[in-house]
C-alpha positions in Angstrom: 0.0 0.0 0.0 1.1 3.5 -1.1 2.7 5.4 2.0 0.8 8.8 2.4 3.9 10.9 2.5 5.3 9.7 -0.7 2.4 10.9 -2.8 2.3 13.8 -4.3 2.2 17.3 -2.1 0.6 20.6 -3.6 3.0 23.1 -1.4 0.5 26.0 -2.0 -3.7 25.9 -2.7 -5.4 28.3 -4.9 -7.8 30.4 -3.2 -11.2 29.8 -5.1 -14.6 31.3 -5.0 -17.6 29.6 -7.5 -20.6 31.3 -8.1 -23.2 29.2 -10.5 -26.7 28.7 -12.1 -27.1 25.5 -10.4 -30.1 23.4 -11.1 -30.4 25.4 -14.6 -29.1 22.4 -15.9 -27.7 19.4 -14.6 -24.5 20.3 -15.8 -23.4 22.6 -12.7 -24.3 19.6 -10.3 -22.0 17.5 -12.4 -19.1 20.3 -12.4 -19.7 20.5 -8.6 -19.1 17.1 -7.7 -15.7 16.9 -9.9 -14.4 20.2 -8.2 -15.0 18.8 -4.8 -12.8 15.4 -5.7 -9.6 18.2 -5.9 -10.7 19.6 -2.6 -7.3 18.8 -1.5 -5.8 21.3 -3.8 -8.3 24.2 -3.5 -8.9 26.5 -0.5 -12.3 27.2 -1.4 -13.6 30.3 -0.1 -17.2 30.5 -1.2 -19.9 28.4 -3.2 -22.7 31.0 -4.2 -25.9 30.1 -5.9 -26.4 32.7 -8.9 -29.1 33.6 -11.6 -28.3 33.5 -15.5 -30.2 34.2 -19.0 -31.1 30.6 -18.4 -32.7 31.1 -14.8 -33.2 34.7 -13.9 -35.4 35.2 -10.8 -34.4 32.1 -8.7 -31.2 30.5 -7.4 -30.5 27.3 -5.3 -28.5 27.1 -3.0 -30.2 23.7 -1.5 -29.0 21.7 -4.5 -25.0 22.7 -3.6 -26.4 21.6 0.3 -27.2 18.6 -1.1 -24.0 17.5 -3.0 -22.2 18.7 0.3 -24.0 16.0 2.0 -22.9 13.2 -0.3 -19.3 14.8 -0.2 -19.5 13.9 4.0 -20.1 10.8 3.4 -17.0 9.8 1.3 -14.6 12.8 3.0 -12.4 10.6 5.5 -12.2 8.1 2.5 -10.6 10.9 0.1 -8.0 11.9 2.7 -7.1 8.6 2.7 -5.8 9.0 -0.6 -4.0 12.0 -0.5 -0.7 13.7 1.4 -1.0 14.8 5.4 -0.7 18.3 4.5 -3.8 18.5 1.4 -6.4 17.4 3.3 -10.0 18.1 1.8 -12.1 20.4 3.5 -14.6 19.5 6.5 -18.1 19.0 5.0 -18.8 21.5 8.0 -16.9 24.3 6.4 -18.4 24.2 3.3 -21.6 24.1 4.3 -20.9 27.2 6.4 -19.9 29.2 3.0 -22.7 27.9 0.5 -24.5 31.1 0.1 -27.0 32.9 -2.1 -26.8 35.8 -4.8 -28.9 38.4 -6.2 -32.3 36.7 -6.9 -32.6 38.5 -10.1 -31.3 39.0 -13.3 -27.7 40.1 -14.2 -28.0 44.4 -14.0 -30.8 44.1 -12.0 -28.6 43.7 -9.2 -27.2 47.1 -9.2 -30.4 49.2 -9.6 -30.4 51.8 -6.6 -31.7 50.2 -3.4 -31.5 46.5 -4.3 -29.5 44.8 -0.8 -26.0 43.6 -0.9 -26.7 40.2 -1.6 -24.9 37.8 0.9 -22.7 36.0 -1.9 -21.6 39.4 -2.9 -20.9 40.1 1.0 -19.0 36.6 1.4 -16.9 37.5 -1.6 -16.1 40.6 -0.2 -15.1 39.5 2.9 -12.5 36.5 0.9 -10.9 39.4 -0.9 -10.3 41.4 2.3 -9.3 38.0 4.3 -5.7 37.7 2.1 -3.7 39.4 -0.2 -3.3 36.2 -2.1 -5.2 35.9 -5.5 -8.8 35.1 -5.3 -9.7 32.9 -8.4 -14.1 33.5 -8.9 -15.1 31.1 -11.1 -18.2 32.0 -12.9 -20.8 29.1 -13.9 -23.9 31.3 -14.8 -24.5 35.0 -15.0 -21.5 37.0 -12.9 -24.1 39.6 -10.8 -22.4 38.2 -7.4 -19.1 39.7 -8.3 -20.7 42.3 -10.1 -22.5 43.7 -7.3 -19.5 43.0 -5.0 -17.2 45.1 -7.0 -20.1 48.0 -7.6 -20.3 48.4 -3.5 -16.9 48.7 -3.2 -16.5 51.0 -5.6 -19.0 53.1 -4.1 -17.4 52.6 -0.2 -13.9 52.5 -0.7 -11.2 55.2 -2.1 -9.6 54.6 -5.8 -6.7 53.1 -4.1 -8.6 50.5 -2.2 -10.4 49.3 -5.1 -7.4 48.9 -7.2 -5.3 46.9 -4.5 -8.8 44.9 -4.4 -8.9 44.5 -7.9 -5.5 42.9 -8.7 -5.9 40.4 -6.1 -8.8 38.9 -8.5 -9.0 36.1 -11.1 -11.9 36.0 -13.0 -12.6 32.8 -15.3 -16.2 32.6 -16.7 -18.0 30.7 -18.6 -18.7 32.9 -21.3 -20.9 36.3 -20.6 -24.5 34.3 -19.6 -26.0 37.4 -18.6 -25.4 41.8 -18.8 -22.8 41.9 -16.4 -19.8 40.3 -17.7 -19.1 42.6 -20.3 -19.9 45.9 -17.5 -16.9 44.1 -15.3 -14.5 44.3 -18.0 -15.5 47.6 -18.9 -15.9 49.4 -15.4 -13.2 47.2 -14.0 -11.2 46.3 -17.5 -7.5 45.7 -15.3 -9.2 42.5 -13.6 -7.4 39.3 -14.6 -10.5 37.7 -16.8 -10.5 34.9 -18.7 -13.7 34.5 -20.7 -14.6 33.6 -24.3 -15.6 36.0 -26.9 -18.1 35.3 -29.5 -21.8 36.4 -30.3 -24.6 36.3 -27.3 -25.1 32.8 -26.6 -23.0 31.7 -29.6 -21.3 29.0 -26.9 -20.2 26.6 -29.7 -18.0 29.1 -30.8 -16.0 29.0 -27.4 -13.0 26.9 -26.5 -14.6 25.6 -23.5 -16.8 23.4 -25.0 -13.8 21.5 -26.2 -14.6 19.7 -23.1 -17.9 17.8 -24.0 -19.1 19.9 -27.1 -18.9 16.8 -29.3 -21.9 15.3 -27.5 -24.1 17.8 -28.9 -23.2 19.9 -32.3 -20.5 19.2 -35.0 -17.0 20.1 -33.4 -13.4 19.0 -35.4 -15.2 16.4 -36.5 -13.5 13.2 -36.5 -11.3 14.8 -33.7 -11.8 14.1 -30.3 -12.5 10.8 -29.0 -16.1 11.1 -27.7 -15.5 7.2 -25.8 -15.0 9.3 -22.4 -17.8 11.6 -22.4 -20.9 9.5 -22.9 -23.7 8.6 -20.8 -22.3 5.0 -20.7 -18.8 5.5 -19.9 -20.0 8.2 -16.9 -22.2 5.3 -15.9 -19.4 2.5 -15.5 -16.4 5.5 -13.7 -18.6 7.8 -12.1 -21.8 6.5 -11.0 -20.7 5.1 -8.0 -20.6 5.2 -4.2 -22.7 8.4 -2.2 -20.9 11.8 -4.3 -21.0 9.4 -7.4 -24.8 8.8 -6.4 -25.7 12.6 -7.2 -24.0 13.2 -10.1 -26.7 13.7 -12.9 -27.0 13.0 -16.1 -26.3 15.4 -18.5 -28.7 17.3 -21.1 -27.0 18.9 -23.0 -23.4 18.7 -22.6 -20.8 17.5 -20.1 -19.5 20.0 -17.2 -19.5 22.9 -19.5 -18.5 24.9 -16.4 -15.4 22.2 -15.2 -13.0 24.2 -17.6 -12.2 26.4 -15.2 -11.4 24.5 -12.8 -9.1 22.0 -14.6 -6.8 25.4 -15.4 -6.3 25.7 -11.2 -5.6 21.8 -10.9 -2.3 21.4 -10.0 -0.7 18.5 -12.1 2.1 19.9 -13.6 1.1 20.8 -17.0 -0.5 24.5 -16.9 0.9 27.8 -14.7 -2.5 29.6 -14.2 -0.8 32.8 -14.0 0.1 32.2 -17.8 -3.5 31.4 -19.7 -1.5 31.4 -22.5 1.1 28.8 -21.7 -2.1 26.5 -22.1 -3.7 22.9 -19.8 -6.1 21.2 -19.1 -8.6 24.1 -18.9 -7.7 25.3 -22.3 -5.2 28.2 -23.8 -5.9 32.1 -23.6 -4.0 34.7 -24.5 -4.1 38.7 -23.9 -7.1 40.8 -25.9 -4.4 44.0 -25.8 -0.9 43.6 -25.4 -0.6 47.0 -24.4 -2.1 46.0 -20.9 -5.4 48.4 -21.0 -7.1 45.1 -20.3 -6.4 42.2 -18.4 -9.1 40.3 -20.5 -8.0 36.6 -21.7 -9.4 34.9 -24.6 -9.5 32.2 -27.0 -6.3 31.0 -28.5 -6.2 27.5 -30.9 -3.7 24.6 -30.7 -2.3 22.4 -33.5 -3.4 18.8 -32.4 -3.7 15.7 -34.3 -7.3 13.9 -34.0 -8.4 10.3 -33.0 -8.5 10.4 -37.0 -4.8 11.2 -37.7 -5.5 14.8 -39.1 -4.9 18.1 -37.8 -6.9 20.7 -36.3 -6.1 23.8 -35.5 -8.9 25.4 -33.1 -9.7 26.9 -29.8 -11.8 23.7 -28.6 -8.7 21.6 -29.6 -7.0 23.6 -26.7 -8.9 21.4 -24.0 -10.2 18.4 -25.7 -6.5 17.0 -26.7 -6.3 16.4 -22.6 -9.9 14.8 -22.7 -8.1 11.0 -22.0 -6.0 12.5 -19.1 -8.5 14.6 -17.4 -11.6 11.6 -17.6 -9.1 9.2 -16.1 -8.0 11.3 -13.3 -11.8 12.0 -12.5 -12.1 8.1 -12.5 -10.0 6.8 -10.7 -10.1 10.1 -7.9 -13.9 8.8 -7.8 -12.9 5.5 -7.0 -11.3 7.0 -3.9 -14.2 7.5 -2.6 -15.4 4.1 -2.0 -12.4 2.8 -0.2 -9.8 4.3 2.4 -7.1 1.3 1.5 -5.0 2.4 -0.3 -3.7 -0.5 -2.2 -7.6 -0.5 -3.6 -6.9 2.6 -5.7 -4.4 4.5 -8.3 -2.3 7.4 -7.3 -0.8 10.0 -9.1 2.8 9.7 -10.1 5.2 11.8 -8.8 7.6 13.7 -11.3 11.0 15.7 -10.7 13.2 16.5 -13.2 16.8 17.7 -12.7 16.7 17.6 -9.2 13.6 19.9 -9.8 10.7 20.1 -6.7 8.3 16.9 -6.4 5.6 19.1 -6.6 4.2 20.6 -9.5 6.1 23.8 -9.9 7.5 24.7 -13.6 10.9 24.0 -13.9 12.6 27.1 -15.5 15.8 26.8 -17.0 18.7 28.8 -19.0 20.7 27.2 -22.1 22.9 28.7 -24.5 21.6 28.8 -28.6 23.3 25.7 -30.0 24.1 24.1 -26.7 23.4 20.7 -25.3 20.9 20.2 -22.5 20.0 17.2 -20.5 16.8 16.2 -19.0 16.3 13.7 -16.4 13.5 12.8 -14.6 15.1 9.7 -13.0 14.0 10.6 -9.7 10.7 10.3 -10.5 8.3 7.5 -8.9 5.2 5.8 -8.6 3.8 5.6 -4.9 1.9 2.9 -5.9 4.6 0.6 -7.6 3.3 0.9 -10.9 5.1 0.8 -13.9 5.9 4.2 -15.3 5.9 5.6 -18.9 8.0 9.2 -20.1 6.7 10.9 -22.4 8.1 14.2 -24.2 6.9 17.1 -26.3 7.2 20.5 -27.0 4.5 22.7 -26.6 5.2 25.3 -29.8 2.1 27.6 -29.1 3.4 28.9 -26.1 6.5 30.3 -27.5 5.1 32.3 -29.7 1.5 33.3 -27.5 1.9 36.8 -27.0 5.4 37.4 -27.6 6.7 40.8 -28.7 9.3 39.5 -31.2 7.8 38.5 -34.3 9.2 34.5 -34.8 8.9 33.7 -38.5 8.8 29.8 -36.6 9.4 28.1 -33.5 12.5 25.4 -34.1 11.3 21.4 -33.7 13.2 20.3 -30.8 14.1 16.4 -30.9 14.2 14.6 -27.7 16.6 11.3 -28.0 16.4 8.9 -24.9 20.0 8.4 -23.3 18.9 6.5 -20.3 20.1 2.5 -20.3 16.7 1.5 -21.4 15.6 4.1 -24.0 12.4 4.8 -21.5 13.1 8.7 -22.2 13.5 8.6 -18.9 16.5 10.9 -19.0 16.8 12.8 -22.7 19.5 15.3 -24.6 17.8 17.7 -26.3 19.8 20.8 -29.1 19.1 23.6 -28.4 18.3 25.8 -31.7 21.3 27.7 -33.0 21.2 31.4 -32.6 20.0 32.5 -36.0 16.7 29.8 -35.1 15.9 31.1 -32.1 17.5 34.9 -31.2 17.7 37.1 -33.9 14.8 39.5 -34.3 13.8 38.6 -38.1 12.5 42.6 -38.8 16.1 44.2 -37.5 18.3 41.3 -38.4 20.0 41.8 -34.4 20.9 38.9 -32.5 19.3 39.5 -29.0 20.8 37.9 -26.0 17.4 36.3 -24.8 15.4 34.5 -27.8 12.6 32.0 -27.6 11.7 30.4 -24.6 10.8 27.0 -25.7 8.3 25.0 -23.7 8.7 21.2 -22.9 6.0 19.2 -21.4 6.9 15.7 -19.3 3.4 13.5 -19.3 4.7 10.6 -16.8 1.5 8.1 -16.8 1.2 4.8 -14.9 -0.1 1.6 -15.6 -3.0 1.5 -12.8 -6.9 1.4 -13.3 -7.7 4.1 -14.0 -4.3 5.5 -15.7 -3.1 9.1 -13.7 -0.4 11.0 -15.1 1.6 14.0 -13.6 3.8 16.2 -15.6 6.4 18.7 -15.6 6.7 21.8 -17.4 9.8 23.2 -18.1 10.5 26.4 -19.8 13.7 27.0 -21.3 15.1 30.4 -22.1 17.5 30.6 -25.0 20.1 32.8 -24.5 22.9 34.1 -26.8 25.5 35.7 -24.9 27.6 36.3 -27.7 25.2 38.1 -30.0 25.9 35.4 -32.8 23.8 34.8 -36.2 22.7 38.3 -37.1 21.9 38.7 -40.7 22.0 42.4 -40.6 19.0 42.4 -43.1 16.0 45.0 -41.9 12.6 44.9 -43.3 9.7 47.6 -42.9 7.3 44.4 -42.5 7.3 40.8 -41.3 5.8 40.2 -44.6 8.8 41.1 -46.5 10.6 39.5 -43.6 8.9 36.0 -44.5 10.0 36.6 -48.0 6.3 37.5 -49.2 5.5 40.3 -51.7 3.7 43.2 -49.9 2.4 44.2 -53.1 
């Protein structure tokens, strides 16, 4: 049986706030129970029943009460399964933060001499509790914080609400009612993630690259759907007392569990960097300039279930749809059992002597330099066989960069451990005119590209988990080598196009 201290520690837990149109659809209920299996990574500091252009006069808190109860039941199994220092949260707790906001639709909620709802007082009261960021994830219409940022905008000096303001992280589920669009506008410096597309044009949005399939015609041919359907949630989910109140779905899958799976702390994503990409999809900056702190959309290059490529925003989530389901498996499992040796664990990765936990791994190599990458440390608590698996994730090099890269270099990865496993690999770095030299000035610059490798480590247990490790390398070019001294007016001309 796995020993609880050898599996895998989250140092630090991302202060989270949900506010959502539960019981509009069953999809919510569903989202809920998944976010409460990664308890143990979350300090959640409100769950606050809201109204939407879906359900505009009434909200429920009773139906989060009711998953609550299902989650006591199975609590003391979960910690079980997870290190000393991430225990879950007492059901106690939670029920003492499930809360209610405005009762009305969207603007509604800021028309003179409507109360402070008590949502909009508990979020208040989170953002005031620490100066750590407060991540408010939005799964209906986004009144709560909405009103919440209107009072104190109206109590507190220009100075207050600022420092108030950059503690937040906003990550919503498109706009689903009139206040979305009046945050980013009144308030545009907030950190916001949030899809832009027509009113309720939600197939257009990279979040419903998690399910999407189920429903309408999305990269056809591209995701697997196998992990999404009604049967397969039957056989994984279904099961046990929190299992036992997760619904079936109507329309879709979780639409709202996308933002959550950006905050889940497996190695792959920085949530500070939408644009560096994970499970909960890839966002980048609407203005560069930084008027806005508004995130949206971005598309990945990923080959399909059907061999082809597709090159789209839903692509950005549904190319981990494999790695996400099984992790929601087999963390359901855990709440059947507290034995240990019953369940599958989550590898734990290091690479190059790196932390266990699942902090990016930033590193410094020279343009045409050798650099080794070993992840022999790493380990299975369980005992299961491991598998190492490489790539490079191109789109985050060039996501919001203010050089203009005519390409990111393919960086090969060639296994130099005993067995080949890729346990340990020796990668080139790209030589200087790749990677460092600015193509409209012709300069070599002394930092180029920073290149982004992603470890997946998966093990062989039922249901597969795998943990991975980011690591960013900056190129450098100390020597200023490969300029071509050729300037162009364009990166047109730079590309070696006509401009006409």
């Amino acid at each position: 049986m796995a020993d609880q201290n050898r599996l895998r520690r989250c140092p630090q837990k991302h202060r989270v706030f949900v506010t959502s149109d539960i019981s509009n659809e069953p999809d919510d209920a569903e989202s809920l129970v998944r976010f409460l299996l990664y308890g143990d990574q979350f300090d959640i500091e409100g769950l606050v029943a809201c109204t939407s252009t879906w359900s505009r006069q009434t909200v429920h808190p009773e139906d989060m009460t009711k998953i609550v109860r299902a989650y006591a039941e199975v609590v003391d199994n979960l910690n079980a399964h997870v290190h000393q220092e991430n225990a879950y949260p007492s059901p106690e707790y939670l029920h003492s933060i499930i809360k209610s906001g405005p009762a009305c639709y969207g603007k509604e909620a800021l028309a003179p001499g409507v109360p402070l709802s008590e949502g909009a007082q508990l979020l208040i009261e989170r953002l005031d509790a620490s100066d750590k960021p407060l991540w408010v994830l939005s799964w209906g219409g986004a009144n709560v914080l909405a009103q919440a940022l209107q009072h104190v905008r109206e109590t507190r000096s220009g100075a207050e609400v600022q420092a108030l303001c950059k503690k937040l992280r906003v990550y919503t589920i498109s706009d689903q009612d009139d206040t979305g669009l009046w945050i980013r506008v009144n308030f545009p410096t907030i950190f916001h993630i949030c899809s832009v597309h027509g009113w309720k044009e939600y197939g257009m949005a990279a979040w419903v690259g998690i399910s999407g399939d189920i429903l309408m015609l999305m990269d056809a041919g591209g995701p697997d759907i196998t992990k999404v359907t009604k049967e397969w949630l039957k056989e994984n989910i279904h099961s046990g007392p929190l299992g036992g109140v997760y619904p079936d779905y109507s329309f879709i899958m979780e639409g709202d569990t996308p933002t959550f799976l950006h905050l889940i702390q497996n190695g792959l994503g920085d949530p500070e960097n939408p644009q560096w990409g994970g499970w909960g999809g890839r966002y980048v900056l609407v203005d560069l300039g930084g008027t806005a702190g508004h995130y949206c959309d971005a598309r990945d290059e990923v080959v399909g279930k059907n061999g082809n490529k597709f090159h789209t925003s839903q692509a950005t989530i549904w190319r981990w749809r494999d790695a996400f389901q099984d992790d929601f498996a087999a963390r359901m499992r855990w709440t059947l059992t507290n034995d240990r040796s019953q369940a599958n664990h989550a590898p734990v990765v290091m690479v190059n002597g790196s932390s266990p936990g699942p902090e990016i791994l930033f590193l410094d190599a020279e343009a045409g330099s050798e650099v080794l990458l070993d992840a022999s440390d790493s380990y299975d608590p369980d005992g299961d066989d491991l598998s190492f698996t490489w790539f490079q994730y191109k789109e985050a090099t060039t996501a919001q960069s203010e050089i203009h890269w005519p390409v990111v270099p393919e960086v090969a990865f060639e296994a130099v451990d005993e067995r080949k496993t890729g346990k340990v690999v020796k990668i080139k770095v790209p030589e200087p005119e790749a990677c460092a030299v600015d193509i409209l000035n012709g300069q070599a610059v002394e930092k180029g590209q920073c290149l982004h490798f992603i470890l997946e480590v998966k093990d062989n247990g039922a249901p597969a988990m795998r943990t991975y490790k980011r690591v960013v390398l900056q190129t450098t070019n100390r020597g200023l080598r490969g300029a071509s001294g050729k300037r162009y007016d364009t990166v047109t001309e730079a590309l070696g196009h006509s401009t006409g």
